[in-house]
DRENFIKE-415946 format. One line per 4 residues: number of its first residue (from 1); their letters; for each residue z, x, y of N, C-alpha, C. Coordinates in pm, whole numbers, plus 50000, padded with zeros to 5 digits. Atoms other than C-alpha are relative to their C-alpha. Last residue first. Layout:
BEGIN
NUM = a = Z:X:Y:Z:X:Y:Z:X:Y ~ ... .
***
This chain:
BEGIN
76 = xxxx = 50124:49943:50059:54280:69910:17559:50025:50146:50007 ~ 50106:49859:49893:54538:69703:17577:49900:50043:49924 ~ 50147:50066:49917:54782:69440:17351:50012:50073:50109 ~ 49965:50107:49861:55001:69655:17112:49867:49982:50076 .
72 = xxxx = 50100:50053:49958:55026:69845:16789:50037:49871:50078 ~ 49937:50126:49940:55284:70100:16730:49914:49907:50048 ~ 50083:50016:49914:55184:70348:16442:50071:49871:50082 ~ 50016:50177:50001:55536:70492:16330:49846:50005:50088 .
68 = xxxx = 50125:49990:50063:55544:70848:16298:49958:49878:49960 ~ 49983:50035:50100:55893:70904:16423:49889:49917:49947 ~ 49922:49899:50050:55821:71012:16737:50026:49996:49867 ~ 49853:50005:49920:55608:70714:16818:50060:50178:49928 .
64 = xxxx = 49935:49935:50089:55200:70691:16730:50153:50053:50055 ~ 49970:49892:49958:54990:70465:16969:50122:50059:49906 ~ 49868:49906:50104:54782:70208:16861:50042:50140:50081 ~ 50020:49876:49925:54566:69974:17130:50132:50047:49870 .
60 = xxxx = 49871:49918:50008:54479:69634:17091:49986:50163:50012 ~ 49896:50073:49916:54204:69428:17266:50142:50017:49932 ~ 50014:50020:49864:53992:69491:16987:50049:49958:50072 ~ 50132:50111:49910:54110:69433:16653:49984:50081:50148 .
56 = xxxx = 49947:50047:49872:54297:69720:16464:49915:49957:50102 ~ 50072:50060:49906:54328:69699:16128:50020:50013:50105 ~ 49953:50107:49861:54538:69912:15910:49860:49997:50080 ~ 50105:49989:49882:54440:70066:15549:50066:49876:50052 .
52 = xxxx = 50021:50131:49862:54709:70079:15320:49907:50050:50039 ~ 49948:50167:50070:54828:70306:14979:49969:49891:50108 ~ 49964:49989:50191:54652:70678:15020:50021:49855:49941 ~ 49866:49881:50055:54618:70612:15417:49951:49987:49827 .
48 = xxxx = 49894:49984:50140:54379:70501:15619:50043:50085:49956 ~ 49884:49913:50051:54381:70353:16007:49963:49986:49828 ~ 49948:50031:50132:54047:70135:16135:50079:50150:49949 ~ 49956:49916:50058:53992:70090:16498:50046:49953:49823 .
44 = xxxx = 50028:50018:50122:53866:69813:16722:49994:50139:49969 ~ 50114:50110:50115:54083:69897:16884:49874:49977:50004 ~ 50063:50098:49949:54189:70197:17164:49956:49955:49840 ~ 50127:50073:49998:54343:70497:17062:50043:49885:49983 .
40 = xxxx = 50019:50139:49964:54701:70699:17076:49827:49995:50054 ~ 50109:49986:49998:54845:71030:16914:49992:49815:50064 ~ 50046:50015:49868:55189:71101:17065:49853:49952:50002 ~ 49877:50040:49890:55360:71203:16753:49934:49991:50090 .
36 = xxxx = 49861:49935:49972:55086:71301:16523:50043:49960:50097 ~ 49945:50096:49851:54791:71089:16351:50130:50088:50027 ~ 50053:49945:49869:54595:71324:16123:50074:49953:50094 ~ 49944:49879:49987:54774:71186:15824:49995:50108:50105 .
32 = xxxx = 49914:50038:49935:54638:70841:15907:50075:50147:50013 ~ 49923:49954:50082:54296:70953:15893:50147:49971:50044 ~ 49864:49913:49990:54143:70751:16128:50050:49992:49895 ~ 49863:49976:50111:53789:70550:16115:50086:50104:50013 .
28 = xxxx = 49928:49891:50049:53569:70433:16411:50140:50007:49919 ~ 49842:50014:49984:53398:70114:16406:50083:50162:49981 ~ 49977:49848:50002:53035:70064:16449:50166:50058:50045 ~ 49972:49904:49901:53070:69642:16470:49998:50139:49948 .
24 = xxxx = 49970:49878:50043:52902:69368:16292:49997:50093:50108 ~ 50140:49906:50000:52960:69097:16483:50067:50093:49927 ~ 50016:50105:49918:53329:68825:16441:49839:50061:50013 ~ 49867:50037:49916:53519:69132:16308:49927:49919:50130 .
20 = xxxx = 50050:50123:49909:53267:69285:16095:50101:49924:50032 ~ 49921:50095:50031:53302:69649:16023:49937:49874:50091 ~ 50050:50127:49893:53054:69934:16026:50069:49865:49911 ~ 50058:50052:50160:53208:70260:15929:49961:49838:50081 .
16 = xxxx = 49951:50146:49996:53285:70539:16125:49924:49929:49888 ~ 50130:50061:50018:53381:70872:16054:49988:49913:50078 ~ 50066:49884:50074:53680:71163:16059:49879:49926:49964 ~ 50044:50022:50105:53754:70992:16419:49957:50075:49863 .
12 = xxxx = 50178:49988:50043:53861:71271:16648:50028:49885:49921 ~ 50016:49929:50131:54307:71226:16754:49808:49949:50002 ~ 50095:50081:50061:54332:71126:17141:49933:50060:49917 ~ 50073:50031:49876:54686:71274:17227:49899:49897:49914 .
8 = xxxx = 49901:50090:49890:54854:71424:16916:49868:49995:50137 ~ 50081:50041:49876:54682:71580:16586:50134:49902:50065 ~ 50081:49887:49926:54833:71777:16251:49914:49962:50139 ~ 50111:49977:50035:55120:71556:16177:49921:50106:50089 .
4 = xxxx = 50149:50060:49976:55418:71601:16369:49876:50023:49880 ~ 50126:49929:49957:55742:71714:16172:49855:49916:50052 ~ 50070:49993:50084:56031:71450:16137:49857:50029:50066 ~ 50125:50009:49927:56336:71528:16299:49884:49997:49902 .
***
């Protein structure tokens, strides 16, 4: 089994940052380490980590699996 991070449900932003993705947009940023088993938000979203930062357009939706996978899919 692999331990939850420290947040589940709808994890805080630890900022935002203003991305452009067609307008500049006020984009909220996620710690990925924060993300725990069950955590799930709405795109436009930005995931980082130590070695990646993930995108996530508008009109997707991340939600975090048991195994600490982000799963990104079309919703809001």
């Amino acid at each position: 089994a692999i331990p939850a991070a420290s947040a589940s449900g709808t994890p805080d932003p630890v900022r935002t940052r203003r991305v452009h993705l067609g307008e500049w947009l006020d984009v909220p940023i996620y710690s990925r380490a924060d993300l725990g088993a069950g955590a799930a938000f709405p795109g436009p979203a930005v995931v980082e980590q130590t070695d990646t930062t993930t995108l996530v357009p508008g009109g997707l939706s991340v939600d975090v699996d048991d195994d600490l996978n982000l799963v990104v899919e079309a919703g809001s």
